[in-house]
N, C-alpha and C positions, 0 to 999 in steps of 0.2 A: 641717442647715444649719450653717453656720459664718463667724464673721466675726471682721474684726481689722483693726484703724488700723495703717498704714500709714507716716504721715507728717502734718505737723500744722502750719498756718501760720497767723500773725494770729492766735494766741490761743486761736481754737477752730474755725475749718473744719480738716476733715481729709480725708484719702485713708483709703480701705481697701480689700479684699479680701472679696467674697461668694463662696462656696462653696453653690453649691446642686445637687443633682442631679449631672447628669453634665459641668456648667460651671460658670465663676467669672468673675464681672465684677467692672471696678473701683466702687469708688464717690467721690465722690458719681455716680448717675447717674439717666437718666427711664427710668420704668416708662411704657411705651406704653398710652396710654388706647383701652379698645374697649369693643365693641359686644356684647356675647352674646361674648367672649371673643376677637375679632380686629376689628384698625384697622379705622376707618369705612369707609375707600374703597380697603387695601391688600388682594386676594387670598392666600389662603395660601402660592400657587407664589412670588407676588413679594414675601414675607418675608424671604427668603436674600438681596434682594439690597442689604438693610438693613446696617449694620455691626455684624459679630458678633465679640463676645459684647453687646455693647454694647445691642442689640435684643431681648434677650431672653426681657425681663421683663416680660409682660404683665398688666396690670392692668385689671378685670371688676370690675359688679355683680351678686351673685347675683339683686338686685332685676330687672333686665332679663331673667331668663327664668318670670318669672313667667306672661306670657303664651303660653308655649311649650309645650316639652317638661316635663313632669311630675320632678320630683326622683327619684322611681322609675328613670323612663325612661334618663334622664342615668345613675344608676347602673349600671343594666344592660346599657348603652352600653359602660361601665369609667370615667366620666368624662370632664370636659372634654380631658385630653388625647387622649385614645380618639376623641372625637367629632369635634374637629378635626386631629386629624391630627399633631399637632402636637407631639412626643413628647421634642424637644429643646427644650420652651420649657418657661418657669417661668411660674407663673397666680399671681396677689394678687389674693385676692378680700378687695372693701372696698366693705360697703352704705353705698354712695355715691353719690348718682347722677352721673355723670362729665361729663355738660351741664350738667344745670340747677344751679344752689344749690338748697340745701335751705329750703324754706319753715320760718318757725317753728311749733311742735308747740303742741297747747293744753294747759292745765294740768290735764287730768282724765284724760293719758297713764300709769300707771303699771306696766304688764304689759311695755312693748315698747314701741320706736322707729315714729313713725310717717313713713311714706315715700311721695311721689309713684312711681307706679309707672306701666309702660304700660298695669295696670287700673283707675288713678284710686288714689285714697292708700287704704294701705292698712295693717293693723296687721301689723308681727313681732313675734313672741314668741322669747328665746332659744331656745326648743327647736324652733319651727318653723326658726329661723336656721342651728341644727347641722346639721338636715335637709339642708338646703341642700349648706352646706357637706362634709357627709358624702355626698354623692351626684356633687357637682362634682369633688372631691379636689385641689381647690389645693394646692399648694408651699408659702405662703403665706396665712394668714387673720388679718383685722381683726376685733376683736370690737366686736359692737353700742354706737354712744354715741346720746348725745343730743344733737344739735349745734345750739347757737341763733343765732340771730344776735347782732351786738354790740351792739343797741342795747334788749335784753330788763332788766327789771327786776334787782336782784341776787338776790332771793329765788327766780323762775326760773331765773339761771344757778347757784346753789347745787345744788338740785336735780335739773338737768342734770349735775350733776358727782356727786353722789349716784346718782341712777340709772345712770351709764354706769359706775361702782365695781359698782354691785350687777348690773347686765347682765353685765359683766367676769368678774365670780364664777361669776353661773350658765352662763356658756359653757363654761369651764374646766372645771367639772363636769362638762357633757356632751360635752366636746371630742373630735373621733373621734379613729383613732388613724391617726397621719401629716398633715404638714402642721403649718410652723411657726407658733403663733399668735402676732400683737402687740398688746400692751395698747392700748385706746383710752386716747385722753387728750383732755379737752377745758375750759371752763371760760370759754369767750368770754375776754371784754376784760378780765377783770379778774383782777390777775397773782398774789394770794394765791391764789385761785380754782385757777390753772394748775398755780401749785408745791404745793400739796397735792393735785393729783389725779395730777400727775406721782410725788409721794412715797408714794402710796399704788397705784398701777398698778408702779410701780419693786420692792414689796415681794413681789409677785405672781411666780408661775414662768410665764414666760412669755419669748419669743425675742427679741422685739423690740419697736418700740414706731409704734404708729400716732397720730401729732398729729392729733387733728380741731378743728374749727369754725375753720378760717381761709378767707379769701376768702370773710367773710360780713357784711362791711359795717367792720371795721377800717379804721383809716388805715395807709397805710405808714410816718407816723414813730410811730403806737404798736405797732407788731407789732415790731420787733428786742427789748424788753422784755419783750413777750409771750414770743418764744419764748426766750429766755434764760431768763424763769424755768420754762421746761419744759424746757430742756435740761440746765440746771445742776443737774437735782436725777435725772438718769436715771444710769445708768454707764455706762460709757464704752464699754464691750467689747460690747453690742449695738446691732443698725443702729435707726436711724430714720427711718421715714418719714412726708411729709405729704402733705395732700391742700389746694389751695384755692391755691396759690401759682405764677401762669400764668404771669406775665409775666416776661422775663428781669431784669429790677430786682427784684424777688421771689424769683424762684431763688437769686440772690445773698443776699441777708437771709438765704435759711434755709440755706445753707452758710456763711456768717460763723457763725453760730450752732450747726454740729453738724449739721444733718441730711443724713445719706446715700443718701435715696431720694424721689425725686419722681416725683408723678403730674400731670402737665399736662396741661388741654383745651384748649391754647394750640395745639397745633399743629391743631388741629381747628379750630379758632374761625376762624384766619388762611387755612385751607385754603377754607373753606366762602366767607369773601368775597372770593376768588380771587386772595392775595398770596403771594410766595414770599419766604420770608428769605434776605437777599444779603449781608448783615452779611460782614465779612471774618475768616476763621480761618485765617490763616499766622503765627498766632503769639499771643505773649501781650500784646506791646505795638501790635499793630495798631490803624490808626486809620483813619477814612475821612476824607480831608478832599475842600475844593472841593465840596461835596454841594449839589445843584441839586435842588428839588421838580418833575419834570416830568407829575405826575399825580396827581388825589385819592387820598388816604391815603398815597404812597409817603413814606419816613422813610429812613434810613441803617439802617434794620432791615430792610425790605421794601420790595417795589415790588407794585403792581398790575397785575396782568398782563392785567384787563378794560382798560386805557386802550388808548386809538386809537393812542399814540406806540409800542407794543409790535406794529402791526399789521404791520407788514413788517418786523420787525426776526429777523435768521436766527441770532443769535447764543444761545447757552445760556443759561440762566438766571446762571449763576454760572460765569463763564471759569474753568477748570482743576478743577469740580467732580468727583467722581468717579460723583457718585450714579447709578443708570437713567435717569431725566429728562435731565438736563444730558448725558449722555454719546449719547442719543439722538435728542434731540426739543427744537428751539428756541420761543424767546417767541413768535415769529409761530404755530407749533402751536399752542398752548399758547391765546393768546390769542383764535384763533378756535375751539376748542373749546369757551373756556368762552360765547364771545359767540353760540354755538348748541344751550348749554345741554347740551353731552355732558356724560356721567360721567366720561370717562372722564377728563377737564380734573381733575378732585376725585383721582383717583387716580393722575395724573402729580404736580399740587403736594404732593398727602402724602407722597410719596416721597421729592420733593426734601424737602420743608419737615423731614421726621421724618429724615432724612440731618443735615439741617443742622444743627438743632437738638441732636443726638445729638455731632455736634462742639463746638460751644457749651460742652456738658458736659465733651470730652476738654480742651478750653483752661483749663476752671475745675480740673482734675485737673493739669494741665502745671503753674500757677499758683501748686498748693498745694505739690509737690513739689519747686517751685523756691525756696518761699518766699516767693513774691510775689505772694498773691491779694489781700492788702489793696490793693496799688498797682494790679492790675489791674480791680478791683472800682469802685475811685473814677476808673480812668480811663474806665473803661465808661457810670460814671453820669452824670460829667463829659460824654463827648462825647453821653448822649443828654438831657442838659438845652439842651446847643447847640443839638442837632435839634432840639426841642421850640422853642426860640427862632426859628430858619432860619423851621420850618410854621407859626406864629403870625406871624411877620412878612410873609411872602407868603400869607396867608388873604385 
């Protein structure tokens, strides 16, 4: 693997270049969240018709095959990519679980992380975790933390930051061979906390750097803090990525900040209550104005494609999009699919929604190489606090 900044605006979001395998994407960009190693509701075949290179990057819990195939098994297979098929994508494996937040751990944990799993919670041990990891053969691996929520004692989040250094170590140890590892970093809410476990994972030979315990009960004006003292204290020449930051006001924070890989269950979350994002991407200074609420939950980010007013309507989700959905199947589909409960409604909106979404990304890259993500960033925030006023005022 190999990476390198690019270009550099506002202070500290950047551009860069990932080199991995047999492709290179830009960054900052999304790591697509799945399931046992593929999107919740995209098929293998209809992967390609994602935007590549852009799509590439697949992000997995090794925790979700716990109920499966055997670590053995998967090995003898040749690995996740052997198994699925899948042999021009990149795998980031981060025990994580990609739906739920993680519950907090009790204080009599000190062998291993403990994790909801789909066999009820359950203990890893770094050397069960290498297992894993050595049998799946990720591009990409996170090593074990302890991630708490923010509103735990300081004496637990100490500890937590202690354990995920001393987890960090014995991975490394056992680390197989192949497959680039990122330091965990973690340390909740509180920012001494963050820059020494950042200072001390940064000391460490390792590729890159995995930020945990966000999107675990922080507020959004104390996380830009948060992640500054974890970014100021990493180097510059390797990537970063986080886990826990869904929402596009969020994505934003942690590219102001430095970080060049995300993992979102955003597009999952919006797919599953059957909304499509419509947000406009012709540019960097696009705006939506004149914006009318004609159905619960719809915003100037999304619409819902369960309401009645999408029941006869033949036009695309998103006029001139290019994605599979939009280019073959209108809201009137769409709408009565999901209102008889197909699947296959799940797997038209993810297409679109992980299309769109993925573009979102090339704007905040256009932005930074123009030099203008700060102006784009506050006019983004700007027109969605409008919104937020518009659907508060017609509630």
């Amino acid at each position: 693997m190999k990476f390198s900044v690019k270009a550099w605006s506002s202070g500290k979001a950047r551009t860069g270049v990932l080199h991995l395998g047999s492709f290179e994407m830009e960054t900052p960009s999304l790591l697509l969240s799945t399931r046992k190693g593929l999107p919740h509701f995209i098929s293998p075949d209809l992967l390609p018709s994602l935007p590549s290179p852009d799509s590439r990057l697949l992000q997995f819990s090794p925790l979700h095959f716990l109920d499966g195939l055997s670590p053995k098994t998967i090995s003898k297979i040749g690995g996740l990519h052997q198994m699925l098929g899948l042999h021009e994508y990149g795998f980031v494996a981060v025990a994580r679980d990609s739906i739920q937040c993680l519950p907090s751990h009790d204080g009599t944990n000190r062998v291993g992380p403990s994790f909801e799993t789909p066999c009820g919670r359950h203990l890893i041990k770094p050397i069960e975790y290498m297992e894993m990891i050595s049998s799946m053969r990720p591009n990409i691996w996170a090593t074990l933390a302890d991630e708490v929520p923010a509103w735990v004692s300081e004496k637990r989040n100490t500890s937590s930051v202690d354990r995920t250094v001393k987890w960090l170590d014995e991975c490394i140890a056992l680390r197989p061979i192949g497959g680039e590892v990122f330091g965990a970093i973690v340390g909740g809410s509180n920012e001494e906390l963050r820059q020494h476990c950042a200072r001390e994972v940064a000391r460490r030979n390792v590729s890159g750097y995995w930020i945990g315990g966000f999107g675990l009960g922080e507020s959004m004006d104390e996380r830009p803090a948060l992640l500054n003292a974890v970014c100021d204290n990493l180097p510059e020449e390797k990537p970063r990525l986080i886990c826990g930051l869904d929402l596009l006001e969020e994505v934003l924070q942690g590219v102001a900040a430095g970080i060049d890989l995300f993992d979102s269950t955003y597009i999952n979350h919006i797919t599953l209550g059957g909304f499509a994002l419509t947000f406009p991407l012709d540019g960097i200074e696009a705006k939506v104005s004149n914006f009318q609420p004609s159905d619960v939950g719809s915003d100037r980010i999304k619409i819902n494609l369960r309401a009645t007013v999408y029941r006869k309507d033949t036009t695309p989700i998103v006029e001139g999009c290019s994605c599979y959905t939009c280019r073959n199947h209108t809201k009137a589909y769409i709408n009565h699919l999901l209102n008889v409960h197909e699947m296959l409604a799940q797997t038209l909106l993810e297409l679109h929604n992980t299309h769109h979404y993925l573009g979102f990304f090339r704007l905040i890259r256009e932005s930074i190489k123009e030099g203008k993500f700060e102006r784009f960033r506050q006019r983004f925030i700007a027109d969605r606090h409008d919104d937020l006023a518009v659907s508060a005022a017609n509630a």
